[in-house]
C-alpha positions as CSV (number, residue, x, y, z in Angstrom):
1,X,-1.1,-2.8,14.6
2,X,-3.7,-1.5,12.6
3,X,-7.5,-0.9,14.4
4,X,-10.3,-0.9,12.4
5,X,-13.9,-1.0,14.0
6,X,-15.6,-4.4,12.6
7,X,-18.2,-4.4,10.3
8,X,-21.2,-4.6,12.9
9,X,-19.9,-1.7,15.1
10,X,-19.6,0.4,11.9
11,X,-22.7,-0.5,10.4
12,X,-24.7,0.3,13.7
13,X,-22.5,4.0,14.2
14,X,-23.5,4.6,10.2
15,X,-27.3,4.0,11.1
16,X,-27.3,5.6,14.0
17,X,-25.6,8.6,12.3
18,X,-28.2,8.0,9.0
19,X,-31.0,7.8,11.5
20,X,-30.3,10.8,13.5
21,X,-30.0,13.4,10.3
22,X,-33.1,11.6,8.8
23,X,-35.3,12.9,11.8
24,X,-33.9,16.4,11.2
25,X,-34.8,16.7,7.7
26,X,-38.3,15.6,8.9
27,X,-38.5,18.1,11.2
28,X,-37.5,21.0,8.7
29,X,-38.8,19.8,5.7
30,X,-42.1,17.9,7.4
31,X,-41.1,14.8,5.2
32,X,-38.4,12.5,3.8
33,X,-38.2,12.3,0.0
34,X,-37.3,8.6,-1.0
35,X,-34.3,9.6,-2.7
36,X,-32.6,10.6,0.9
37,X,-34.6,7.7,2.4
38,X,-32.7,5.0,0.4
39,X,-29.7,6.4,1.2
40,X,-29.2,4.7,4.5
41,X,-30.0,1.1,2.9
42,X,-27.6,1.9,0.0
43,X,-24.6,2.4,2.3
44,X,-25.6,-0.5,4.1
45,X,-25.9,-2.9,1.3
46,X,-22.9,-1.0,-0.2
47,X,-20.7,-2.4,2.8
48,X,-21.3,-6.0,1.4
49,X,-21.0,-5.7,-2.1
50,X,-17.7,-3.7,-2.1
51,X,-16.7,-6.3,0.4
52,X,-17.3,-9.4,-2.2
53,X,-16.0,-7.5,-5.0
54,X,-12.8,-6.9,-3.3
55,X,-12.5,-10.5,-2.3
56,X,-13.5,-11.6,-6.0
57,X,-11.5,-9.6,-7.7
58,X,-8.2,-11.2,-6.7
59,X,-6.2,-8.2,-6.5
60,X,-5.6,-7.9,-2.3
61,X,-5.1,-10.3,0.3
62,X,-7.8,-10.3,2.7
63,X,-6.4,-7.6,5.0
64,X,-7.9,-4.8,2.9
65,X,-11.8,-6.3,2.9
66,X,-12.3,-5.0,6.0
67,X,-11.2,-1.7,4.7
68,X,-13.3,-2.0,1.9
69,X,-16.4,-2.7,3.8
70,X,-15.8,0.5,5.6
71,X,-15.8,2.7,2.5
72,X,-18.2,0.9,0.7
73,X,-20.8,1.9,4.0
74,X,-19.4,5.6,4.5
75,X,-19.2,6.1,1.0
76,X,-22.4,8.9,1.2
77,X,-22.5,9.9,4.5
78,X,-22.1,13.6,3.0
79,X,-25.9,13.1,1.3
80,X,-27.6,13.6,4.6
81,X,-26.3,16.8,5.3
82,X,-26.1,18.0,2.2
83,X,-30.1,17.4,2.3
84,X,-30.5,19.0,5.3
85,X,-28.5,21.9,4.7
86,X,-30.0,22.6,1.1
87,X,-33.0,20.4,0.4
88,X,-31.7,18.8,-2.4
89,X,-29.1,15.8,-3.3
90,X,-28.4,17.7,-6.8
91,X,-24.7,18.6,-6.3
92,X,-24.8,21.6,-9.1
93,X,-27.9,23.0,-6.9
94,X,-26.1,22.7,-3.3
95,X,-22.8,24.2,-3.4
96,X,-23.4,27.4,-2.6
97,X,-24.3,26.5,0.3
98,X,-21.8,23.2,0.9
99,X,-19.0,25.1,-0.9
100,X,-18.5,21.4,-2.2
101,X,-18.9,21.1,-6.3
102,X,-19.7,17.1,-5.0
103,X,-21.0,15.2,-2.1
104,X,-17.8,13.0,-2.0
105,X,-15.8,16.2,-1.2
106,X,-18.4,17.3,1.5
107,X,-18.1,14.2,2.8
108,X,-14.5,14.6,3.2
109,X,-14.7,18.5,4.4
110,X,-17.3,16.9,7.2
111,X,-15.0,14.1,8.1
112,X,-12.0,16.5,8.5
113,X,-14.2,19.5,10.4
114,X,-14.1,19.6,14.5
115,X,-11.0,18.6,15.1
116,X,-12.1,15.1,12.7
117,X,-15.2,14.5,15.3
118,X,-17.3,12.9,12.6
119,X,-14.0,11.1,11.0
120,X,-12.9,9.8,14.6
121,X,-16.9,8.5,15.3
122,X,-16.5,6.6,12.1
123,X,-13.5,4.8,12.9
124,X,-12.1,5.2,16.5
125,X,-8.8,5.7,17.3
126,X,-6.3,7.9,14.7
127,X,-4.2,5.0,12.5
128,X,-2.6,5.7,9.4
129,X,-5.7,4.1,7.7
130,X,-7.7,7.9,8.1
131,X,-6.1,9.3,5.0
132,X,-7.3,6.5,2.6
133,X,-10.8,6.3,3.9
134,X,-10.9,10.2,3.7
135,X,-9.5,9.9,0.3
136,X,-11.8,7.2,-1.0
137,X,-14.7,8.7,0.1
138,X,-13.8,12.0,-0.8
139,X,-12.9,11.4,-4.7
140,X,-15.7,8.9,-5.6
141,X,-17.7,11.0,-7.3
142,X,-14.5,12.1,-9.4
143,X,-13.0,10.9,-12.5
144,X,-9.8,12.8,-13.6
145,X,-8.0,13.6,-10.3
146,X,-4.6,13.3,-11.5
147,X,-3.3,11.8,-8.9
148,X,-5.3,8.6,-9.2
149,X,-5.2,8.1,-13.1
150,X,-2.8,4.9,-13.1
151,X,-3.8,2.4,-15.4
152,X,-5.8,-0.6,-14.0
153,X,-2.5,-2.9,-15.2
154,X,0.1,-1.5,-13.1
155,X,-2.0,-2.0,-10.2
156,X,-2.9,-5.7,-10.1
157,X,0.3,-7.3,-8.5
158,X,0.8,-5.0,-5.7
159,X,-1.6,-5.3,-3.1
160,X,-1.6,-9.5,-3.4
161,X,1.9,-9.9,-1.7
162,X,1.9,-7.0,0.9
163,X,-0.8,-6.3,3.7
164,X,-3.0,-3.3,4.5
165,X,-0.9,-2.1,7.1
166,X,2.7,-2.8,5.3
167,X,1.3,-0.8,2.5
168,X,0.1,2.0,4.9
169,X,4.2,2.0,6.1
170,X,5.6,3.0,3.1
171,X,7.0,6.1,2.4
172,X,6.5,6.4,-1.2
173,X,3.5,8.7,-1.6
174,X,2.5,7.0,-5.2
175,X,2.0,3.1,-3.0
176,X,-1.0,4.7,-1.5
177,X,-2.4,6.6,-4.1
178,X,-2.4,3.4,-5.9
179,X,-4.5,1.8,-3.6
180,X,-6.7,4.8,-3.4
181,X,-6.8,4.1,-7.5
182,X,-7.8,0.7,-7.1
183,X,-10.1,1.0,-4.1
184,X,-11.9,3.7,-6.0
185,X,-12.7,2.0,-9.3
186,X,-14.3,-0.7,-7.0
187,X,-16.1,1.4,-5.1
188,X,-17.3,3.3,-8.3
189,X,-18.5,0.2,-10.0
190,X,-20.4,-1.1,-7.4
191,X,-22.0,2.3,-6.8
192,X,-23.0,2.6,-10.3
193,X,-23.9,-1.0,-10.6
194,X,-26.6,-0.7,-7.7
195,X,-27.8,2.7,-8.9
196,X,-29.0,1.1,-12.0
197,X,-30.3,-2.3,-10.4
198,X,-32.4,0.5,-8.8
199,X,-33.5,1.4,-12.4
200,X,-34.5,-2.2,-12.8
201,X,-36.4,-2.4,-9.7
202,X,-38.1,0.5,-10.1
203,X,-36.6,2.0,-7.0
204,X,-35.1,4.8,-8.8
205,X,-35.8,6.6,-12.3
206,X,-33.4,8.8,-13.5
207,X,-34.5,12.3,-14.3
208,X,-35.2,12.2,-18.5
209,X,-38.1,13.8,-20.6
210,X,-39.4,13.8,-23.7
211,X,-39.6,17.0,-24.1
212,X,-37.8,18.0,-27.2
213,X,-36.0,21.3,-25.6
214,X,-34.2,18.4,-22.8
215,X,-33.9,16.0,-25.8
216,X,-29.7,15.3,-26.1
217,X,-27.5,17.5,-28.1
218,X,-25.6,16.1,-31.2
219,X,-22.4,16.9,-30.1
220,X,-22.6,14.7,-26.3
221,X,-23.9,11.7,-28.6
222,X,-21.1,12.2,-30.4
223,X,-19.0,12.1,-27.7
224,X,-20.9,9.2,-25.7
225,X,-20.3,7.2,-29.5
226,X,-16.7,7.5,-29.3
227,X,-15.8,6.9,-25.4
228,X,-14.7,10.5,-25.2
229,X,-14.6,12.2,-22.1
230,X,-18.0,14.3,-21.7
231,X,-16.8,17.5,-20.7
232,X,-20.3,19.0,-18.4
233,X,-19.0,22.5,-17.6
234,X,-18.0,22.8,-21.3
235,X,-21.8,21.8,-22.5
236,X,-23.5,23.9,-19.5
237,X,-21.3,27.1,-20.6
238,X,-22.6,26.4,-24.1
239,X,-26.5,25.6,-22.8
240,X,-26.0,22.1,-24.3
241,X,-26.4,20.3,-21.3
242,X,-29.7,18.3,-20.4
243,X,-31.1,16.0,-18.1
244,X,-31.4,13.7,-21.1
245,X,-27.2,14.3,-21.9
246,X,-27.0,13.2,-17.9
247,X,-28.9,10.2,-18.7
248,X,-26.2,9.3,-21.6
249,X,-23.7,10.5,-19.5
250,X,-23.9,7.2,-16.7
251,X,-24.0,4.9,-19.4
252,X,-20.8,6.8,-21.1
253,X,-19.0,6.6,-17.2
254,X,-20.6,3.0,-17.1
255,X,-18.5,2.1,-20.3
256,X,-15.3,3.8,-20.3
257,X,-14.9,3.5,-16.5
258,X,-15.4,0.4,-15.9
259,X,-12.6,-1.9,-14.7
260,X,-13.2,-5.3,-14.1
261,X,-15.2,-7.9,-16.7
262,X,-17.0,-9.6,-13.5
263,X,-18.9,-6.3,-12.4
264,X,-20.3,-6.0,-16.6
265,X,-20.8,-9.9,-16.8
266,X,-22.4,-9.4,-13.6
267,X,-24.9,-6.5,-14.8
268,X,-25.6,-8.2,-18.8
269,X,-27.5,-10.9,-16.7
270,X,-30.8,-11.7,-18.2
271,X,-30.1,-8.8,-20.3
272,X,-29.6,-6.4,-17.7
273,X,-28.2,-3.1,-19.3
274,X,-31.3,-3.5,-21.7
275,X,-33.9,-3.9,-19.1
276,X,-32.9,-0.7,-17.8
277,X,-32.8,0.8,-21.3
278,X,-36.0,-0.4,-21.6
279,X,-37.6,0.0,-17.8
280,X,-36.6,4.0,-18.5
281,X,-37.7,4.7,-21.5
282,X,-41.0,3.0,-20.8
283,X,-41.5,5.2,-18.0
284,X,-41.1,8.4,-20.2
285,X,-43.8,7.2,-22.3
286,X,-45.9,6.9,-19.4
287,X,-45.2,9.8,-17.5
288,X,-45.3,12.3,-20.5
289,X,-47.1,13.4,-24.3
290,X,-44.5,13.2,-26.9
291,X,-42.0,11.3,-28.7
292,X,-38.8,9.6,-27.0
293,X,-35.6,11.2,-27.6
294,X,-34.3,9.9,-30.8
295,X,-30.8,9.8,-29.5
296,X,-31.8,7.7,-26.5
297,X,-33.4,5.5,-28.8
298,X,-29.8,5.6,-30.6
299,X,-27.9,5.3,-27.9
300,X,-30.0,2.4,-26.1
301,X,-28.8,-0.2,-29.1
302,X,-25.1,1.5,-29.6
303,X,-24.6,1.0,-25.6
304,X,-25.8,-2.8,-25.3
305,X,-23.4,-3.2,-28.4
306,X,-20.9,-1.4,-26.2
307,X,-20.9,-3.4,-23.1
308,X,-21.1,-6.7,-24.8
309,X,-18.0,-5.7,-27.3
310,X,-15.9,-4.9,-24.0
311,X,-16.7,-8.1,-22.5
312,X,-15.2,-10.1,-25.6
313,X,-12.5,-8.1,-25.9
314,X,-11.0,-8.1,-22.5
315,X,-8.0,-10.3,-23.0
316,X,-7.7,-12.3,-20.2
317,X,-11.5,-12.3,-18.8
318,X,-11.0,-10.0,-15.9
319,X,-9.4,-6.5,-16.7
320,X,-11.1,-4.0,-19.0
321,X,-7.8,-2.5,-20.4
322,X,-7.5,0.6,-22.8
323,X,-6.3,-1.8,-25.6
324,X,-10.0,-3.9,-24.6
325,X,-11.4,-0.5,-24.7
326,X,-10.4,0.7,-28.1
327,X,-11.0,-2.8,-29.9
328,X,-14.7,-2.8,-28.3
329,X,-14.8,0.7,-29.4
330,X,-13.2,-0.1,-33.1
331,X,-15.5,-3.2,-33.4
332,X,-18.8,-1.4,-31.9
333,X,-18.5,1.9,-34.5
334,X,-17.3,-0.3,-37.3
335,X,-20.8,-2.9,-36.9
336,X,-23.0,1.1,-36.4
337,X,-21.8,1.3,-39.4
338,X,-22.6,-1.5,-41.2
339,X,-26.4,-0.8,-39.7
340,X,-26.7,2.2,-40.5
């Protein structure tokens, strides 16, 4: 049988484990930047809201919210190390010192160090459950691992008629990663949703200037207009990239990777996507001299377009599928057009 600690004993080892790394950074860095210091809310509120999306979105029975809970909580418990160790939460600036390109993956190399110390405090007991929290965590910061790049439709049947643990016994390798598929784009959605309900709260503003040498190059927006992938190493090797082409860049993830209708339906309330359109770009004003970067301004109307495009498309109301994605992408370019 499989043993999972619940979601209060978790909860309290994640704080606890939060907690004790915050007073570290205090000590060596005599403060605690509020970027690290909402970290130990996120995972906590995370727990919940991967939880109820699981539940909602009808594709598991409810042996695998537990599971979900669990990931949605551990999902950054690399971030407080990784500030401690380097001072920063900017991935590109910490790896040579993590020797992780990502916090997901030093969250995985932390959880698999010392004989799995941290990854046994987590969850207790060794089950057959440790590789797909390990994984989860570990890739949910990635988007083209190849071994999790099924399409959303294959995956909707499975998990409804077996349980965690039968799924966990099987043999095939690709039954797992297919969970791991599925448990990441909820996990990913839910992550990216509350990152930009921080925008509209104010609790978070993404880095963007309006200084015209970080203003968004052509060929990204060109990219971000047509759902192509946005290739970063590419556009830092050529000195295209930007904080303003990062700032494109969610709303491009937030587009093309998202999976289910409920989690967009769920952001476009009382104009959602715009207010943080809006909440952003008002802050650039504030914060600095000079004009806002035309692209943004672009890419502000082009993106609400996009999101509410997807959302009629989708053909049965809950799926985002690549045929929803190309007719939202077809019907988005073909009304740009007609604007402009």
């Amino acid at each position: 049988m499989l043993h999972l600690p619940s979601q209060e004993v978790f909860e309290e080892r994640y704080t606890k484990y939060a907690e004790r790394n915050l007073v570290l950074i205090k000590k060596k860095y005599q403060d605690i930047p509020s970027d690290i210091g909402i970290k130990l809310q996120h995972g906590i509120s995370m727990m919940s809201a991967v939880e109820k999306a699981t539940m909602e979105s009808g594709f598991f029975n409810e042996s695998y919210y537990l599971s979900s809970a669990l990931e949605g909580c551990g999902h950054d418990i690399g971030r407080f190390p990784q500030y401690l160790l380097t001072g920063t939460l900017k991935d590109a600036d910490s790896e040579t010192i993590t020797g992780s390109k990502d916090h997901g993956n030093f969250a995985r190399k932390i959880l698999l160090a010392n004989n799995q110390t941290l990854l046994r405090y987590f969850l207790g007991e060794k089950s057959p459950y440790d590789r797909v929290f390990t994984e989860v965590i570990g890739e949910h910061t990635k988007i083209r691992n190849p071994l999790y790049q099924y399409s959303i439709s294959e995956l909707v049947n499975l998990f409804q008629n077996y349980s965690l643990e039968e799924i966990l016994k099987a043999k095939e390798p690709s039954i797992k990663n297919k969970l791991i598929t599925l448990k990441l784009a909820i996990l990913q959605e839910m992550d990216c949703l509350e990152l930009l309900q921080n925008v509209m709260s104010e609790a978070w503003i993404p880095a963007i200037s309006c200084k015209k040498e970080f203003y968004a190059h052509p060929d990204i927006w060109d990219d971000f207009m047509h759902f192509r992938y946005i290739d970063i190493t590419k556009y830092r090797r050529e000195g295209k990239w930007t904080s303003n082409a990062g700032f494109l860049l969610r709303y491009g993830l937030l587009a093309r990777q998202m999976k289910l209708v409920c989690t967009l339906k769920e952001f476009t309330i009382d104009e959602g996507f715009q207010k943080v359109w809006d909440k952003t770009l008002k802050h650039m004003k504030d914060k600095e001299v000079g004009e806002i970067d035309p692209l943004l301004l672009q890419a502000q109307e082009y993106a609400i377009l996009m999101v509410d495009n997807l959302i009629k498309t989708s053909p049965d109301g809950i799926l985002l599928t690549e045929r929803s994605k190309e007719k939202a992408k077809q019907l988005t370019l073909e009304e740009w057009k007609k604007r402009y």
